[in-house]
C-alpha positions as CSV (number, residue, x, y, z in Angstrom):
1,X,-4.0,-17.3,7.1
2,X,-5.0,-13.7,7.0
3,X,-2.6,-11.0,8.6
4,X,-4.7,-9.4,11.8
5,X,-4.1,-5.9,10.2
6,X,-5.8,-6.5,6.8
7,X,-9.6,-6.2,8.4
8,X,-8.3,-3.0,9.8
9,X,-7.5,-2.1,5.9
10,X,-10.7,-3.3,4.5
11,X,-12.5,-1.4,6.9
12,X,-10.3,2.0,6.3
13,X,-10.7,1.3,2.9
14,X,-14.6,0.7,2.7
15,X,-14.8,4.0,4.8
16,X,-12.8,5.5,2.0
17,X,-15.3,5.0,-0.7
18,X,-18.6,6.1,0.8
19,X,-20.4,7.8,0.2
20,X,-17.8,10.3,-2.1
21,X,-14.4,8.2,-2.7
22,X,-11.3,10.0,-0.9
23,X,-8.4,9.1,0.2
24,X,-7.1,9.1,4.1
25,X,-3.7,10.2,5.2
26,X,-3.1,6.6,6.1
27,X,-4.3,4.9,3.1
28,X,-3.7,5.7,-0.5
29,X,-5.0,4.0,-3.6
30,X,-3.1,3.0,-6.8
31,X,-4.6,1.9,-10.0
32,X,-0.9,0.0,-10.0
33,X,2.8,0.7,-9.6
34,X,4.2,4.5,-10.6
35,X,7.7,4.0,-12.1
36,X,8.9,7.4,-9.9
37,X,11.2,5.8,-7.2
38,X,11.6,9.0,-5.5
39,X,7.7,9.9,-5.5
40,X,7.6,5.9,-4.4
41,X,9.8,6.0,-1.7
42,X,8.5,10.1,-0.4
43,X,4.9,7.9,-0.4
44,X,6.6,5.1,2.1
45,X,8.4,7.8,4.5
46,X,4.9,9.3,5.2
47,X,3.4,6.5,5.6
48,X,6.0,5.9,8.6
49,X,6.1,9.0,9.9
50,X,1.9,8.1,10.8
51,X,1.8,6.7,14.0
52,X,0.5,3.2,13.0
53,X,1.6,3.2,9.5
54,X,-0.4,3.2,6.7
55,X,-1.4,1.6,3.2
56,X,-1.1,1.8,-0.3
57,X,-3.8,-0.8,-1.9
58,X,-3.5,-1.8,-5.3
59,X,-6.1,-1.8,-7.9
60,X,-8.1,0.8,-7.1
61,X,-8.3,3.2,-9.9
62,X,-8.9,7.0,-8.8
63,X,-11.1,9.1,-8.5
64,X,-13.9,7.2,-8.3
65,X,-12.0,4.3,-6.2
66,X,-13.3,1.5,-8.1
67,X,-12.2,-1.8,-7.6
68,X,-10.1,-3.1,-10.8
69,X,-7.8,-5.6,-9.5
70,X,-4.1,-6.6,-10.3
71,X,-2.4,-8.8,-12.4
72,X,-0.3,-11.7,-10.6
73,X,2.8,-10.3,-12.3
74,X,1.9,-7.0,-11.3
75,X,1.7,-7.8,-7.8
76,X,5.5,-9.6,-7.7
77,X,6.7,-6.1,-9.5
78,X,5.2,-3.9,-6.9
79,X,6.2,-5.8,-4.1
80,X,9.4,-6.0,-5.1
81,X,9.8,-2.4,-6.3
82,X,8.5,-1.9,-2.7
83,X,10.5,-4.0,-0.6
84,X,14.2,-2.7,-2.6
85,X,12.9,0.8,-1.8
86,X,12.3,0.2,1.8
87,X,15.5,-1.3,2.4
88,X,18.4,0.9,0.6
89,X,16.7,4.0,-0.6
90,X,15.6,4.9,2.7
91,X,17.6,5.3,6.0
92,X,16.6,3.9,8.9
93,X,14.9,1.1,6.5
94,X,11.2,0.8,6.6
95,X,9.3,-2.7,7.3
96,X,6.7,-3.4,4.6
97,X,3.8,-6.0,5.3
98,X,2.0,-7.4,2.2
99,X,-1.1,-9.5,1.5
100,X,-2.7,-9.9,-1.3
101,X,-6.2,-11.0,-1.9
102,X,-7.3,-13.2,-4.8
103,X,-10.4,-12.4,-6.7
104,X,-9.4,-14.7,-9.6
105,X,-6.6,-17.2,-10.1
106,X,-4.4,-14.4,-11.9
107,X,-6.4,-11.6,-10.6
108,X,-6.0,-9.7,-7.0
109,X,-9.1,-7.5,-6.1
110,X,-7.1,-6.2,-3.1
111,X,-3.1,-6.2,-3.1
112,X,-2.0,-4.0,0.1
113,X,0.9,-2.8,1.3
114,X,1.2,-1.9,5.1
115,X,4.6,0.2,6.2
116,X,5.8,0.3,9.3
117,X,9.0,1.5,10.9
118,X,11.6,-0.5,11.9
119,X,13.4,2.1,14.2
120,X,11.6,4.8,16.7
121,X,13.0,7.6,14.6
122,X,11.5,9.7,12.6
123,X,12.0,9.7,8.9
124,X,13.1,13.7,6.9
């Protein structure tokens, strides 16, 4: 069963691409995982200082936002990565939402991450 907030995504994200690909404050696109925890974790304070949230979609490379997909492997190491992040490298913690979208059996075409905040205050 799809999450209600991913149409919201594919929308936000279609919007992103056309006609010139560009990013939005409240969605960013990754051609996969940086290995910077600190850039990581200043990416998922933003995101909850937006009222709303935002997303960081996987498999996208930049700048020409073109859909490239993810490896299954790939997805379990960024929502991991995500998820530790959330919870002790940021105070108050940060709620992620994930869903992933198969375009093959190993493959994602769309892996998204939603952040939200878990408290009402906002994040330095």
């Amino acid at each position: 069963m799809e999450k209600h907030w991913v149409n919201q995504v594919r929308s936000r994200f279609k919007q992103s691409r056309e006609p010139i690909p560009h990013e939005v404050n409240e969605l960013d696109w990754k051609s996969n995982l940086s290995e910077k925890s600190e850039r990581l974790a200043e990416h998922l304070i933003a995101f909850s200082n937006h009222p709303g949230g935002g997303f960081l979609v996987f498999g996208v490379t930049e700048p020409n936002a073109k859909l490239i997909g993810i490896k299954q492997e790939d997805a379990t190491y960024i929502v991991n990565k995500l998820t530790n992040l959330a919870r002790d490298a940021i105070q108050p913690p940060l709620m992620i939402l994930i869903n992933l979208t198969a375009l093959q059996e190993s493959v994602f075409e769309l892996s998204v991450i939603k952040v939200i905040i878990k408290s009402t205050q906002l994040m330095n």
